[in-house]
C-alpha positions in Angstrom: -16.1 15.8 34.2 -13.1 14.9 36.3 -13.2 10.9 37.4 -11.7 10.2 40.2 -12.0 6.3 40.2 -12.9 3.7 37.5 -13.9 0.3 37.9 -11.5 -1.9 35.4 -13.1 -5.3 33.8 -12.0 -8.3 31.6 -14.5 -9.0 29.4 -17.2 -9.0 32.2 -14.6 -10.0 35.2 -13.8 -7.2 37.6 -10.4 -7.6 37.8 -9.6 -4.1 40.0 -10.0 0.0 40.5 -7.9 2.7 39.1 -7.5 5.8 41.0 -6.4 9.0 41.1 -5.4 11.4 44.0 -2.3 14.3 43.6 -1.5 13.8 40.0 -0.5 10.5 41.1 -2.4 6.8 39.3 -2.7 3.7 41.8 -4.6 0.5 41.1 -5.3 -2.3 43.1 -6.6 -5.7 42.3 -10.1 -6.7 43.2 -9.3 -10.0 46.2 -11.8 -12.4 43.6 -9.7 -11.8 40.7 -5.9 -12.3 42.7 -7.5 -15.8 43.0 -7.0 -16.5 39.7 -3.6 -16.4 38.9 -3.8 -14.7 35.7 -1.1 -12.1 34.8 -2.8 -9.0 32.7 0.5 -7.1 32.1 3.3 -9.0 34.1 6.4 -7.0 33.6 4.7 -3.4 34.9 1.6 -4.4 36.7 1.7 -7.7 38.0 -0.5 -9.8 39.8 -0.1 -8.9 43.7 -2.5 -7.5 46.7 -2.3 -4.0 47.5 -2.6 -0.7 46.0 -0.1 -0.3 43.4 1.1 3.2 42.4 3.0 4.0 38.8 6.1 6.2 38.8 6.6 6.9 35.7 5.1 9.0 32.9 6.1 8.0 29.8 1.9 7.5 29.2 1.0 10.7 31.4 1.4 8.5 34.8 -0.5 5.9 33.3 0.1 1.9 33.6 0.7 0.7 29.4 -2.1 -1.8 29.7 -4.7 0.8 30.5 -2.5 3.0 28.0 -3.2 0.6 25.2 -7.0 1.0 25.5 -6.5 4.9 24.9 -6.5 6.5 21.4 -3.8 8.3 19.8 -2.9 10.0 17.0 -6.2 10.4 15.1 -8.2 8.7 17.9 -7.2 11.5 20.2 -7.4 14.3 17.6 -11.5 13.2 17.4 -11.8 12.7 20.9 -10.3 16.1 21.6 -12.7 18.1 18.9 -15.3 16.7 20.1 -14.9 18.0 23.7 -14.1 21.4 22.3 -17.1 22.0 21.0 -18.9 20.5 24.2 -16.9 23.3 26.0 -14.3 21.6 27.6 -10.3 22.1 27.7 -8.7 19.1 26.4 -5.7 19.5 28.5 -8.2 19.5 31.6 -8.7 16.2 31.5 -6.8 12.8 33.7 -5.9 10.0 32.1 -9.0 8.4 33.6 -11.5 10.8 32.1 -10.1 9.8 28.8 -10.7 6.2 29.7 -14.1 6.7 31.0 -15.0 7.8 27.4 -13.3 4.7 25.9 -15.4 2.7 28.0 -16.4 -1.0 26.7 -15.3 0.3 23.1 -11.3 -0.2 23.8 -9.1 -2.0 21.5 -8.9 -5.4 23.5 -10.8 -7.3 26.2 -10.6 -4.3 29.1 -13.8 -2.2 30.0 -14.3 0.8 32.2 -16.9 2.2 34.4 -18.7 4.4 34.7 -18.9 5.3 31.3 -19.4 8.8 29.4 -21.8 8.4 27.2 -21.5 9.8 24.2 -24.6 10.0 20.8 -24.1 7.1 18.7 -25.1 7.6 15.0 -25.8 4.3 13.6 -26.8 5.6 9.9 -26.0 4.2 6.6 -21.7 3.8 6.4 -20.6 5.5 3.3 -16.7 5.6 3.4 -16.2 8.1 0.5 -18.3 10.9 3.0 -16.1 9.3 5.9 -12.6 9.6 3.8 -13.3 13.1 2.6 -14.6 14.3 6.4 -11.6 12.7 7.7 -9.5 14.7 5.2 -11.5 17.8 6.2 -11.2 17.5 9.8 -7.1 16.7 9.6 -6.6 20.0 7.6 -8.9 21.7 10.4 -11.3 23.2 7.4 -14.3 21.5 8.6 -15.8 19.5 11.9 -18.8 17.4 9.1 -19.4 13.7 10.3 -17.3 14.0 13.6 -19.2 12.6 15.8 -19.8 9.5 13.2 -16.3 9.5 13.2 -15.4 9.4 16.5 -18.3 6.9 16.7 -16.5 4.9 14.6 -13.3 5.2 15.3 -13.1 3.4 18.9 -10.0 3.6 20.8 -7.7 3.3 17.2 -4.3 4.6 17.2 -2.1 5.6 14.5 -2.1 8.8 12.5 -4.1 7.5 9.8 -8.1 8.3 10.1 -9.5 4.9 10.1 -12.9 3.3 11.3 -13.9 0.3 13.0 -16.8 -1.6 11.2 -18.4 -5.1 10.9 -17.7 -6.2 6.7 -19.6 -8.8 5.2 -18.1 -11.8 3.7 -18.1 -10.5 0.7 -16.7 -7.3 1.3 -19.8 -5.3 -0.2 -21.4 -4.4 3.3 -20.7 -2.3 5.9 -22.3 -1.8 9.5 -21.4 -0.2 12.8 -18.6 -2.2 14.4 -20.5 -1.4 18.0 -23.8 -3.2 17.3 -23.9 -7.3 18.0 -22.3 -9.3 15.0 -24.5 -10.1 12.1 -24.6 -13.4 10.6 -22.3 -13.0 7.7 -20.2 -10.4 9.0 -16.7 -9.7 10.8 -15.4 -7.0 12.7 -12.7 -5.0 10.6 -10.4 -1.6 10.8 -10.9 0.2 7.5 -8.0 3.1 6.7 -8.0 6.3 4.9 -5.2 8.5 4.1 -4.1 11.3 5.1 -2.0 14.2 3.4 1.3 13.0 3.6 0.3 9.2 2.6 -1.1 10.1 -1.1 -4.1 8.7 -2.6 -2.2 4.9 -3.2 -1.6 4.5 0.5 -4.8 2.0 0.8 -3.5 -0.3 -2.5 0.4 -0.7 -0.6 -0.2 -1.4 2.5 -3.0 -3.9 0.5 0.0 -5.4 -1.5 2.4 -5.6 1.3 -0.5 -7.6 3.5 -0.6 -10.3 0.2 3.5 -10.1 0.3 3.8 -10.8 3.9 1.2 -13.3 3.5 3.4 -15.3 0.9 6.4 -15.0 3.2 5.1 -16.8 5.5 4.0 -14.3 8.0 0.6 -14.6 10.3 -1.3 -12.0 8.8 -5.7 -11.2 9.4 -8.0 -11.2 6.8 -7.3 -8.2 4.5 -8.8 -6.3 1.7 -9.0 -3.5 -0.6 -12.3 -1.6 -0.8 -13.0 0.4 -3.9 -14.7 3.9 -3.7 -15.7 6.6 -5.9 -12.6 9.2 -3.6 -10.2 6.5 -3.5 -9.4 3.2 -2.8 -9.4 1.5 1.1 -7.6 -0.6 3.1 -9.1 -2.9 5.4 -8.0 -5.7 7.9 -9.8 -8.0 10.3 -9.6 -7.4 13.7 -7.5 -9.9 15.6 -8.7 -8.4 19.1 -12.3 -9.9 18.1 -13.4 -13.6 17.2 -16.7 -13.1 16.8 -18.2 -10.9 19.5 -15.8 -12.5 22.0 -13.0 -10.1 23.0 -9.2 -11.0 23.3 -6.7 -9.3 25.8 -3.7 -7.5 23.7 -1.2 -5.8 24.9 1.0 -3.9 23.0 5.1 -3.9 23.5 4.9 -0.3 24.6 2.7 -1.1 26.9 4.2 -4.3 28.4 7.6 -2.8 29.1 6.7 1.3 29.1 9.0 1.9 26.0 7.9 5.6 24.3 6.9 4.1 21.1 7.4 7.7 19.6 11.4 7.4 19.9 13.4 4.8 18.9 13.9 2.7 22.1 14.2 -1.1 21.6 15.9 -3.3 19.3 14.9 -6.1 17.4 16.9 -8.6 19.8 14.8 -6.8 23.0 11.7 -7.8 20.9 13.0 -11.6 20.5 13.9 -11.9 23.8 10.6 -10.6 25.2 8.7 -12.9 22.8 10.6 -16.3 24.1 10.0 -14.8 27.9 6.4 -14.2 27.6 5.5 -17.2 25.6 8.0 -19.9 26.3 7.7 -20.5 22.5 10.9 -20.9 20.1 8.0 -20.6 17.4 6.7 -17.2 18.2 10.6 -16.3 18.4 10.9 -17.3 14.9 7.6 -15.6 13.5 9.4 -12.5 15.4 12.4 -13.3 13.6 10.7 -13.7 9.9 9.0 -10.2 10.7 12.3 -8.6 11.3 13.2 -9.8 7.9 10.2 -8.6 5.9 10.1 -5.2 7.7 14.1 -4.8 6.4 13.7 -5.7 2.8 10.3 -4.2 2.1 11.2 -0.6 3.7 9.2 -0.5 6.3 10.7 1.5 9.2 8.0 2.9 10.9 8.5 -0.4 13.0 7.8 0.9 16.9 7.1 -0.5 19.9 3.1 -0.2 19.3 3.4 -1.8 16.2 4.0 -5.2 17.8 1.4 -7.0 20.3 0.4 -9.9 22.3 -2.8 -11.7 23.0 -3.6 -13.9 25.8 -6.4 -16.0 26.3 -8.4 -17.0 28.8 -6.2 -19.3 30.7 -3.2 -16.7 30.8 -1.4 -17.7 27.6 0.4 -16.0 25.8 0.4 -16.0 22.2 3.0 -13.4 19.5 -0.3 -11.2 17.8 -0.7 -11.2 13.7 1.3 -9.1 12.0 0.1 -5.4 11.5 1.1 -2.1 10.0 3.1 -3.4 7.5 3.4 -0.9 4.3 6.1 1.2 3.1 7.8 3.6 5.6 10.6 6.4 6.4 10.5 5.9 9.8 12.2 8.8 12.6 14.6 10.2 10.8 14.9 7.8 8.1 16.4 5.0 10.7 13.8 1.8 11.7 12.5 2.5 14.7 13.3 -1.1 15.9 17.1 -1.1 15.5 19.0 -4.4 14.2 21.4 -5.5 16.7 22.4 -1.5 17.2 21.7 -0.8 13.8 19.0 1.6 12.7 19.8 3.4 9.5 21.1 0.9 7.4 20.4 -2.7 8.4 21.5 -5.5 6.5 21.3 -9.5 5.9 24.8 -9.5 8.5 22.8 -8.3 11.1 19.6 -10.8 10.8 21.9 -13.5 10.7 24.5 -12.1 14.4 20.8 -11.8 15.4 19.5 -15.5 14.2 22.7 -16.9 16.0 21.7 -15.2 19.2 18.5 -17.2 18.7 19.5 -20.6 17.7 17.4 -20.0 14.9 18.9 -22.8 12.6 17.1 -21.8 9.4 17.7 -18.1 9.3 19.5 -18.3 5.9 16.8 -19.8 4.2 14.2 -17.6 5.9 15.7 -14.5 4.5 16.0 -16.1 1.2 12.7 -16.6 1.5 11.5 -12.9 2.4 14.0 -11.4 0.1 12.4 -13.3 -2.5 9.0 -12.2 -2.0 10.1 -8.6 -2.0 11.5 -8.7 -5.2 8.1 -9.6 -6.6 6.8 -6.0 -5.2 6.3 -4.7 -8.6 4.4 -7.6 -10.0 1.7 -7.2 -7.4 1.7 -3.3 -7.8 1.2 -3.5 -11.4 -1.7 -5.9 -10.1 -3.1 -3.5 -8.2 -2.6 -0.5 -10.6 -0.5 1.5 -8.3 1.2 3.9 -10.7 4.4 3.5 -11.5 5.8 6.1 -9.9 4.7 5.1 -6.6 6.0 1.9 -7.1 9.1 3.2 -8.6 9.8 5.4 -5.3 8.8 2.3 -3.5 11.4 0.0 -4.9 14.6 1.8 -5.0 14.5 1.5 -0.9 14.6 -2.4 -0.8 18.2 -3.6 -0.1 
């Protein structure tokens, strides 16, 4: 099982090899692709001849671009059942071997070969048997469906099961998200819960997609799918148009920050923004997200939960919003701190942030987002979230 060496593409482009010899991860650029100037992951792996070798291990001696192609959370927790009952040690395997498995099914535009294959169940979707095997299988009582699942689950992070499907326009079909795009269709993440998120966790994060909409914040395509077992959430993929794939990169993995602690602050993620971009717009979109994730309680705002895409000429562009819903966060604090403040953030500190900025209209902005927050409960009641949800809900906002 052990790989030694993968071939790494964009889209179809070889762009390099990754390698590894004495617990130790190099990579080095293929000579064709140096030529075209295009900068894949600046700040930690830039574009230069030569092996390249990473010294650091906050993603097990792994580089964060080829990081953000690798599952977590639930990802990994199917990944590593599965080779269990193959036979193999889960803690046997590289990096690399992980990759292999990811192959051409990573979030973004990056590929890898060779490629384990692995059986590929392309039955009829039925997301109540998926929800309640995905229930099963975090409780440990019961392995049914995981190789759909892990079929279906791609290189997803997140603790959440979830799957990765194509949805019809009008929301009432559902196919494998690996086959070529149908006519009609678009390639969506669908969530389910899991035991700490109750059954209501598919309706919020549904209502706080329409509420960040209405503040103004670049959001996918979302919506709520009905079941017999419970209700699901689902967004558009913004890593897809169409079958074409776009290159994201995920803060983590730009800048190596452990997105399971606390590392960065909300001025770190402003400042990054305006360097990678060289657009005061993306800073304020960065800005107006800081502002929505502060009234509406969602503190579970890490370093994964904010990405980039770049197209094909190198550009770089602030992703759509994701993972917005109601949140504790690491021990109660945001996980994104507001000018050194993490536990209780205020409209003071937007604004010493703002002036850092130059951003001009900050006052109204917040106005704006604090606004929208208020009208939580309306869309709730919309939604029939009970009121106790919403109730619990509510008496975070500030």
């Amino acid at each position: 099982m052990r790989i030694s060496k993968l071939k790494v593409l964009y889209n179809k482009i070889s762009i390099g090899t990754i390698a590894q010899k004495n617990n130790k991860i190099y990579f080095e650029y293929d000579k064709e692709f140096l030529k075209t100037g295009i900068e894949l992951s600046p700040y930690k792996l830039p574009l230069k001849a030569g092996v390249q070798r990473c010294d650091d291990d906050i993603f097990e001696g792994l580089w964060g671009i080829f990081a953000d192609s690798l599952p977590d959370g639930w990802g990994r927790l199917l990944m590593d059942r599965h080779l269990i009952r193959l036979g193999f040690n889960p803690k046997s395997l590289t990096p690399l071997d992980r990759l292999s498995y990811v192959g051409e099914y990573g979030m973004g535009a990056l590929r890898y070969e060779p490629v384990k294959e692995m059986d590929e169940p392309i039955g009829e979707i039925i997301l109540d048997s998926l929800a309640q095997s995905s229930e099963a299988i975090l409780e440990g009582s019961s392995e049914t469906m995981l190789d759909e699942l892990l079929a279906l689950s791609g290189s997803s992070a997140g603790a959440r099961p979830k799957v990765l499907v194509q949805l019809s326009d009008d929301k009432k079909e559902i196919m494998h998200g690996r086959q070529k795009l149908k006519d009609g269709f678009s390639h969506y993440m669908i969530k389910f819960s899991n035991s700490l998120d109750g059954r209501e966790s598919g309706a919020v994060e549904y209502a706080y997609s329409l509420m960040a909409k209405e503040a103004g914040i670049e959001m996918p395509q979302t919506a709520l799918i009905e079941g017999k077992y419970g209700r699901y959430f689902a967004i558009e993929r913004f890593d897809r148009v169409g079958d074409e794939r776009m290159h994201m990169h995920s803060v983590a993995g730009l800048v190596h920050a452990d997105f399971r602690f606390p590392a960065l602050d909300y001025d770190d993620l402003m400042r990054l923004t305006l360097h990678l971009t060289k657009s005061y717009e993306d800073v304020r979109k960065m800005f107006r997200l800081a502002c929505f994730n502060l009234f509406t309680h969602n503190r579970d705002d890490h370093a994964k939960n904010f990405s980039f895409l770049m197209d094909d000429n190198g550009m770089w562009s602030l992703s759509p919003a994701y993972d917005l819903t109601f949140s504790y966060g690491v021990g109660a604090e945001h996980s994104t701190m507001y000018g050194g403040e993490g536990k209780n953030p205020t409209s003071v500190h937007l604004l010493e942030l703002a002036k850092k900025f130059n951003i001009k209209e900050a006052k109204e902005i917040i106005v704006e987002v604090k606004e929208v927050a208020a009208g939580f409960e309306k869309i709730a009641i919309e939604l029939d979230i009970s009121k106790r949800v919403v109730s619990s809900i509510t008496k975070r906002f500030i």
